[in-house]
C-alpha positions, 0 to 999 in steps of 0.5 A: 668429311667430318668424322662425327657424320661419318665415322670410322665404323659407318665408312666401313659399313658403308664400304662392305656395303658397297662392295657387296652391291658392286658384286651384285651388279658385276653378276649382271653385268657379265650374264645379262642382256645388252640393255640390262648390262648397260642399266648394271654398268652404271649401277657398278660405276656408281658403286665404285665411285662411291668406294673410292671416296670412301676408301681411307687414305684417298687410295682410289682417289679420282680427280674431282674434275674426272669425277665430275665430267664421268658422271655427268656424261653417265648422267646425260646418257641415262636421261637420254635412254630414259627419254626414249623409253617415255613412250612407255612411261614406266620402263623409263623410270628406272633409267631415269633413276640412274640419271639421278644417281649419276647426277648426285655423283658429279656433284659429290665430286663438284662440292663444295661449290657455292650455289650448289645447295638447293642442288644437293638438297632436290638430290637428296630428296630424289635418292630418299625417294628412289631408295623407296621405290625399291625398296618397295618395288614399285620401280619397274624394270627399265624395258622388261629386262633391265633388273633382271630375273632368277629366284627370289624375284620381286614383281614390281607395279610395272609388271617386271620381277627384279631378283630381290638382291638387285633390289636391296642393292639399289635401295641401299646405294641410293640410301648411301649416296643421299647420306654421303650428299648430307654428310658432304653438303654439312661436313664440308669447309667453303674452302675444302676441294676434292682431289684433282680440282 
């Protein structure tokens, strides 16, 4: 990536950041319920992945094609749960916003590939607006236990409370994976490939 969209001090930023978000969601994935610890574990993942492309010197370089083909099953397989929640349509957003997560991850693996714009751009778009949903709670735990639950909680618009570090936390890493989309879509040579492609 261009170092003028993402220099040195921003990475770092951004990799305590995620750091920071991965402990979060690794709390809940050891003390949580079965469906909350599967809604966490695909936080988490999301959060490593992240890392590994950020981390100097591809230290935790991941093959594109792995990449790619792990974060679209994981966005396959949250759609899925998603969709089988429609029935209660507000528990099924969140799910729904960890498919996006997953997607925009397969694709920051995938760039840059032509015809991928329009993509990366509804993506970005789609992020922007998952940051603010919780940022302001109005994304609703995924079937009244997946955010969560403890002190400092939040009560979203579904009626869930969500522990406001778990909402700082999604909010920032969706924040981070729609700056790392631009920053990868802008930056990016037609002919620069991941590692692994």
């Amino acid at each position: 990536m261009s170092e003028p969209l993402l220099p040195l001090w921003l990475r770092l930023v951004a990799i305590l950041a995620l750091a920071g978000i991965t402990v979060v969601h690794l709390r809940h994935v050891r003390r949580a319920a079965r469906a909350e610890r599967v809604w966490h574990t695909g936080h988490l993942v999301m959060a490593i992945g992240m890392l590994a492309m950020l981390v100097p010197s591809g230290a935790l370089a991941v093959p594109a094609v792995a990449g790619e083909v792990a974060f679209g099953v994981c966005a396959v397989g949250s759609a899925v749960l998603g969709a089988a929640r429609l029935r209660r349509y507000r528990p099924s957003l969140p799910w729904f916003a960890v498919a996006v997560g997953h997607a925009g991850m397969a694709c920051m693996f995938a760039l840059p590939r032509p015809g991928f714009e329009l993509l990366v751009w509804v993506l970005v778009l789609c992020c922007g607006l998952t940051a603010l949903g919780w940022a302001t709670g109005r994304l609703p735990a995924g079937d009244g236990e997946v955010a969560g639950s403890g002190g400092g909680a939040v009560t979203g618009s579904g009626g869930a409370a969500h522990p406001v570090a778990v909402r700082v936390s999604l909010a920032a890493m969706a924040l981070t994976m729609a700056y790392l989309l631009v920053a990868m879509q802008l930056a990016m040579p037609a002919g620069h490939t991941m590692p692994g492609m």
